[in-house]
C-alpha positions as CSV (number, residue, x, y, z in Angstrom):
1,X,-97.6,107.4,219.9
2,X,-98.2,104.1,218.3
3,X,-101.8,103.9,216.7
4,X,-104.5,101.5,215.3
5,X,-107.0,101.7,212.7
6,X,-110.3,100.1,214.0
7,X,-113.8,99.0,213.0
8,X,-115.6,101.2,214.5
9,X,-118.8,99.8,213.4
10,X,-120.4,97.4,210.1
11,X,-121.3,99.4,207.4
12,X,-124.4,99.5,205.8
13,X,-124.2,99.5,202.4
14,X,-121.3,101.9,201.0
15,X,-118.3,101.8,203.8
16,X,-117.6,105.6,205.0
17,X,-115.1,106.9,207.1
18,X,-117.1,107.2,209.8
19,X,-116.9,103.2,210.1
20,X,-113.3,103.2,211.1
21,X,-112.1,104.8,214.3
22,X,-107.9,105.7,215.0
23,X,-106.9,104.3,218.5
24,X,-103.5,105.4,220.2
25,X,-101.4,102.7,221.2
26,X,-98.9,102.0,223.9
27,X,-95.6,103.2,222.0
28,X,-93.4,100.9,224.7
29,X,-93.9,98.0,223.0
30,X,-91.5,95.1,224.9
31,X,-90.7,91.9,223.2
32,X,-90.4,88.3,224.8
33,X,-88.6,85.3,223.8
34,X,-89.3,84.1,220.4
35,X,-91.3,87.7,219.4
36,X,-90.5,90.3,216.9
37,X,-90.8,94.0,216.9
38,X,-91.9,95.2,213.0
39,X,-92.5,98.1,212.1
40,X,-95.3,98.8,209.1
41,X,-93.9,100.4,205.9
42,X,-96.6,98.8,203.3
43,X,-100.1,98.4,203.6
44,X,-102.8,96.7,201.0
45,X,-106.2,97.9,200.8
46,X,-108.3,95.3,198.8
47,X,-111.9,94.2,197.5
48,X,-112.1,91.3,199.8
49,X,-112.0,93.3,202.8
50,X,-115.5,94.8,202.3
51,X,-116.6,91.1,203.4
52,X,-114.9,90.9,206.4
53,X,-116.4,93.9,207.8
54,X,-120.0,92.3,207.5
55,X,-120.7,89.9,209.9
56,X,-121.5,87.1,207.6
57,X,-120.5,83.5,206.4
58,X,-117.3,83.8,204.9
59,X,-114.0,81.9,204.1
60,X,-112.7,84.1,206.7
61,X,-114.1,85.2,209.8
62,X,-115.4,88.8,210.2
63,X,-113.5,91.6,211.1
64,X,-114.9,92.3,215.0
65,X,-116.3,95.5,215.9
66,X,-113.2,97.5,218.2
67,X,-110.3,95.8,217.2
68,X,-108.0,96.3,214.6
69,X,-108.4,95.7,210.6
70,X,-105.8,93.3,209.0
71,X,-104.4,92.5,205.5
72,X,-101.3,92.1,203.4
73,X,-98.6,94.1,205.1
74,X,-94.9,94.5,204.4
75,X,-92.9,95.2,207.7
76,X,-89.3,95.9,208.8
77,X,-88.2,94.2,211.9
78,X,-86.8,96.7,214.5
79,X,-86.0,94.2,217.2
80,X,-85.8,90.4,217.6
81,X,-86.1,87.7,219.9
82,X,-86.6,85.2,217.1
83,X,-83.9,83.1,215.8
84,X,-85.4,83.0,212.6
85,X,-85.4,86.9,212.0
86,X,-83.1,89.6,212.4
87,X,-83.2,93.6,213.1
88,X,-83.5,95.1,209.8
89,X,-85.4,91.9,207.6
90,X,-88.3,93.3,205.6
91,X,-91.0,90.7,206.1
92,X,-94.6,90.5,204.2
93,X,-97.7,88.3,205.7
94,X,-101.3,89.4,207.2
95,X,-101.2,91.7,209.8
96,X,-102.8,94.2,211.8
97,X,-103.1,97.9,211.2
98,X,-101.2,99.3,213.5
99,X,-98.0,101.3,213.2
100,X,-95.9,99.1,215.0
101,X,-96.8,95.5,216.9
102,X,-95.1,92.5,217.9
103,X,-95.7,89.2,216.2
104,X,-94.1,85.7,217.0
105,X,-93.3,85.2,213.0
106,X,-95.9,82.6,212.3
107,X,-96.8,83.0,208.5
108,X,-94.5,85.6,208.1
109,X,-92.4,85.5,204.8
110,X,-88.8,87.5,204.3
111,X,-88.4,89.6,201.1
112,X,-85.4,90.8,199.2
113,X,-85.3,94.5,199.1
114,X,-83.0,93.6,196.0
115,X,-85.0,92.1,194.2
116,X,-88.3,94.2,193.5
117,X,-89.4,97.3,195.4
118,X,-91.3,96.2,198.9
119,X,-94.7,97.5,197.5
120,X,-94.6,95.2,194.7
121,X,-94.8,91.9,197.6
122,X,-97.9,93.1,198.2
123,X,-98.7,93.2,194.6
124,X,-97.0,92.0,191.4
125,X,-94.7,89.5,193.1
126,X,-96.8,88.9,196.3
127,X,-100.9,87.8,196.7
128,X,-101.6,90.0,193.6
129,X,-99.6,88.5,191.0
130,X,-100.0,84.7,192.3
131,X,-104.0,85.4,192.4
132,X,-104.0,86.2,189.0
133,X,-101.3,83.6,187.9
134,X,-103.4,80.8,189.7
135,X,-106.4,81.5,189.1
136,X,-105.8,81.8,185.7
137,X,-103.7,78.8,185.1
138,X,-105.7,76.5,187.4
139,X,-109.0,77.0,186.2
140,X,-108.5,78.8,183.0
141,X,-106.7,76.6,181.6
142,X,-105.2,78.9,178.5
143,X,-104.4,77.4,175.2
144,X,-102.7,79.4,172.6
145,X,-105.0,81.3,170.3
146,X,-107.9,81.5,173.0
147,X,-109.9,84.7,173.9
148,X,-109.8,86.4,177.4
149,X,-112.2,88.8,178.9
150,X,-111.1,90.3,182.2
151,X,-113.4,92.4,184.3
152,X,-111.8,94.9,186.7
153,X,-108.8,95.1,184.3
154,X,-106.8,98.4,185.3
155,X,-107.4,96.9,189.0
156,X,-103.9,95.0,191.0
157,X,-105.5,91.6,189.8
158,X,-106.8,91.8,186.5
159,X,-103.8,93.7,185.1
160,X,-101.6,91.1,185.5
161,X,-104.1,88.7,184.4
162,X,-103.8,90.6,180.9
163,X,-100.6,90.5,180.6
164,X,-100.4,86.8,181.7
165,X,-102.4,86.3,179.0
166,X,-100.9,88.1,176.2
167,X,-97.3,85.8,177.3
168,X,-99.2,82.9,176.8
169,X,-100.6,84.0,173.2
170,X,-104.2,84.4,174.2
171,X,-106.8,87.4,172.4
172,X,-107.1,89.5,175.4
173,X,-110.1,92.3,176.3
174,X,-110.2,94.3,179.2
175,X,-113.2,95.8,181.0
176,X,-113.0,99.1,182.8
177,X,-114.5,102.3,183.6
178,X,-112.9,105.3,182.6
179,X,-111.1,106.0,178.9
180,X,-107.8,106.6,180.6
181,X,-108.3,103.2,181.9
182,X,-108.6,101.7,178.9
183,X,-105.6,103.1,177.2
184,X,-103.6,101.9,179.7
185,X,-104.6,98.6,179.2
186,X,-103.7,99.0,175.6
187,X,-100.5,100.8,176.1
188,X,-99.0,99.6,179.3
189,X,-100.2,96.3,179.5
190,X,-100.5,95.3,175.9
191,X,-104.2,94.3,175.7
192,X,-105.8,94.0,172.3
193,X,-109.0,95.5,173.3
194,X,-110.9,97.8,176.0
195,X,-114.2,98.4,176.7
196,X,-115.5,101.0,178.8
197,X,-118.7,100.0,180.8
198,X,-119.7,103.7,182.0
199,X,-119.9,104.5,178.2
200,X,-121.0,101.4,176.5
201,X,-125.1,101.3,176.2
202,X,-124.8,97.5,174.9
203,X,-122.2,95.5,176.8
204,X,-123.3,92.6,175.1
205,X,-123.0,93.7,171.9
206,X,-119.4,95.2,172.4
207,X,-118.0,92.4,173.9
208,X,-119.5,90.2,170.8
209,X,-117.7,93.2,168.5
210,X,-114.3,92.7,170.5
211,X,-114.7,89.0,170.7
212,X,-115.7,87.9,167.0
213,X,-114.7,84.0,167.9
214,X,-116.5,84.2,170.9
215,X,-115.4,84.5,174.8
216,X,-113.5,81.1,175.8
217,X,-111.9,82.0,179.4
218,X,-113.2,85.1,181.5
219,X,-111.5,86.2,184.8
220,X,-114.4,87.6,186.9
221,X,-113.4,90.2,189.3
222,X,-116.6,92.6,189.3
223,X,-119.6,90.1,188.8
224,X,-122.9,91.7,188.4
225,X,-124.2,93.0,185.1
226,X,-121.0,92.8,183.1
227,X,-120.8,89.5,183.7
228,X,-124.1,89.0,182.7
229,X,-123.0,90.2,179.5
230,X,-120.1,88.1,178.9
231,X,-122.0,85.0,179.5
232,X,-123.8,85.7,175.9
233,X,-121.0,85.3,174.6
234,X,-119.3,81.9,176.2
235,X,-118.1,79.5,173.7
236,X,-118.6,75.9,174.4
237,X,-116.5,74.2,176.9
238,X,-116.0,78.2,178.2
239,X,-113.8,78.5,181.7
240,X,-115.3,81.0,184.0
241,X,-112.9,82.3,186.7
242,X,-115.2,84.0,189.4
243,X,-112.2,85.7,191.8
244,X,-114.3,88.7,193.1
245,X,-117.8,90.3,192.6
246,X,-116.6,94.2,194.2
247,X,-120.2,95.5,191.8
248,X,-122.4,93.5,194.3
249,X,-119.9,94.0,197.6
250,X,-122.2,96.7,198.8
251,X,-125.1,95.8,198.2
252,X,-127.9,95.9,201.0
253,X,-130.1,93.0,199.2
254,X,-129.7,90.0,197.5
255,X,-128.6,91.2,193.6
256,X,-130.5,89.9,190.5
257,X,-129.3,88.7,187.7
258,X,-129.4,86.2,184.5
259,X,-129.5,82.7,185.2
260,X,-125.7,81.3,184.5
261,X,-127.0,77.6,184.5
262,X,-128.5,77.9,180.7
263,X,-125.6,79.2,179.6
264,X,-123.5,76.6,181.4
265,X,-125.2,73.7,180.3
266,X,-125.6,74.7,176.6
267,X,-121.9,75.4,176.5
268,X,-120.8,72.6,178.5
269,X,-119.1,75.4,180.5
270,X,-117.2,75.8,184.0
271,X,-117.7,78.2,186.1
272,X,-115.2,78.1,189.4
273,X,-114.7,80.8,192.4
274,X,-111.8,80.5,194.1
275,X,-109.3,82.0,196.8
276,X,-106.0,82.3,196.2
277,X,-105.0,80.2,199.4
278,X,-107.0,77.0,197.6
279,X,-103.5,76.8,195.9
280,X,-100.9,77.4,198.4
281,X,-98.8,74.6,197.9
282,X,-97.8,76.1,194.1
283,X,-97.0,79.2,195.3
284,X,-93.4,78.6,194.9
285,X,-93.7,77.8,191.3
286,X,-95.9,81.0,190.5
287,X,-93.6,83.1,192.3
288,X,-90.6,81.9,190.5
289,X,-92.8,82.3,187.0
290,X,-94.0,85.6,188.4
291,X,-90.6,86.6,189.1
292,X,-88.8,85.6,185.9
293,X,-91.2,87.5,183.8
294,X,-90.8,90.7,186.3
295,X,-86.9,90.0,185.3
296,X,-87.2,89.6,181.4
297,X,-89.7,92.6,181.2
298,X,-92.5,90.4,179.8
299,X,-94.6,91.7,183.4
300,X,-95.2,95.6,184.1
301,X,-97.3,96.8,186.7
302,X,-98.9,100.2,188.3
303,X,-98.8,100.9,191.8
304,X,-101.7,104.2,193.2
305,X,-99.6,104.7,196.3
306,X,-101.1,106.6,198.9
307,X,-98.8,108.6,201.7
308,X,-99.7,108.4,205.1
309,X,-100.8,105.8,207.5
310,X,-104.1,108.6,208.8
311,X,-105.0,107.9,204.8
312,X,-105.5,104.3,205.0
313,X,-109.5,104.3,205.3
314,X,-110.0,106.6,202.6
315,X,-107.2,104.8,200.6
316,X,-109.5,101.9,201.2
317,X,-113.2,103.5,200.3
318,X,-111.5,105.3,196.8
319,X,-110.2,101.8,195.9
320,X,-113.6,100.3,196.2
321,X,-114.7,103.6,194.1
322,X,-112.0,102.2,191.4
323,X,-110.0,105.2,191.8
324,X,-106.7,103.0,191.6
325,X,-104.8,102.0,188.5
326,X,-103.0,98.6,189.8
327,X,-102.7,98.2,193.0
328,X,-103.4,100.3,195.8
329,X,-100.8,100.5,198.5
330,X,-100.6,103.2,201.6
331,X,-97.4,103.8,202.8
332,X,-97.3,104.1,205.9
């Protein structure tokens, strides 16, 4: 029997399990002209999702109460009716969760089996890698020699952030929240620095000890009171990347913190958010970038794979726990 994976209902506060709800499906699904019959093999859990499932102003609308959940998926095609695909493509774009459905191909890419795994489209060499390629290189603007902080560094984004930045000769500290995490960053991805926030009384103070010259580019993916901290220690003209806030996703009230304007206008600083989409039209260059570093070895990446497609929820609730190291992928 074919099955979804539903809102059930908007959570308050932390997500549970009880918010999602398994519908059986029609298993005789039949195609029409122009359709496609996919199959689910891959499926992202991310940050941004939290958002969706809150019915509130967004750059995307709400997830609706009843239907199915969506995000990055990668798909084989068991039958077509679509010139453009044929019965046994891989394909990667946003799409329901569901074990199998039928899609007419709009915004569907094809992928090469041969040339990464198909987990890593939805991560190193998919949304992932070109969030943190982008967002970096379009508002950070790196110059050799510079210092990076990255929040949320042993998550799918900020990893490869890291590692972007060590290619490009930048002084790069990561911020996460467990020791292990944190040599990882150092041994895997080849950060000069970690700082664990669930251990470190004065975040302040140990991001001044890790960042003697000062913090001139910060890749934002947890907001909240680490952030807070970093902006102490902006340099002037400082570029501040906000790509998530996942410490403040949950939250039932409005959070408090410091004021960013004094910092920004005594540093002459930028602060940007952004969504990866803002830069779709230079998604071919990143992915060629992306993709010629995977090949020369200068990229690594982790994967937390979770086995099942019954395990997506709580796949979804321990990556908003940061249970992950890199990405975190259910397959299905």
């Amino acid at each position: 029997m074919n099955k979804s994976i539903n809102l059930k209902q908007r959570p308050v506060g932390t997500p549970t399990l009880s918010d999602f709800e398994f519908e059986e499906l029609d298993d005789n699904l039949t195609i029409s002209d122009g359709e496609i019959l996919l199959e689910s093999n891959y499926i992202s859990v991310d940050p941004y999702l939290r958002g969706r499932m809150s019915d509130a102003k967004s750059y995307v609308p709400p997830f609706k109460v009843g239907e199915p959940i969506s995000s990055g998926i990668v798909a084989e095609v068991l039958e077509s009716k679509n010139e453009k695909f044929q019965k046994g493509d891989f394909v990667t774009g946003l799409l329901e969760w569901k074990e199998q459905q039928i899609s007419n191909g709009e915004d569907l890419q094809k992928i090469d089996k041969s040339k990464a795994p198909l987990s890593a489209f939805l991560g190193i060499v998919g949304m992932t890698g070109l969030t943190a390629y982008l967002g970096l290189h379009e508002i950070g603007k790196p110059q050799k020699g510079e210092t990076l902080v990255v929040s949320g560094a042993a998550g799918a984004v900020g990893s490869v952030v890291g590692q972007i930045g060590k290619i490009l000769g930048l002084h790069v500290i990561g911020i996460a929240g467990t020791d292990e995490k944190i040599e990882i960053l150092k041994s895997e991805f080849g950060f000069d620095h970690g700082i664990n926030y669930k251990t470190t009384e004065d975040m302040k103070s140990a991001i001044e000890a890790a960042a003697p010259n000062g913090v001139d580019i910060y890749f934002d993916n947890v907001g909240g009171p680490i952030s807070d901290a970093v902006l102490f220690n902006i340099n002037q003209f400082a570029r501040i990347i906000n790509c998530g806030a996942i410490s403040v996703y949950n939250n039932t009230e409005i959070p408090m913190g410091v004021a960013v304007q004094p910092f920004l206008v005594k540093n002459s600083a930028l602060m940007q958010g952004f969504i990866v989409s803002n830069y779709a039209d230079k998604f071919p260059v990143a992915m060629k970038q992306l993709s010629a570093w995977l090949g020369e070895g200068k990229l690594t990446y982790k994967e937390t794979i979770v086995e099942g497609f019954e395990n997506t929820p709580q796949a979804f609730l321990d990556m908003m726990d940061g249970k992950n190291k890199g990405k975190m992928i259910v397959k299905v």
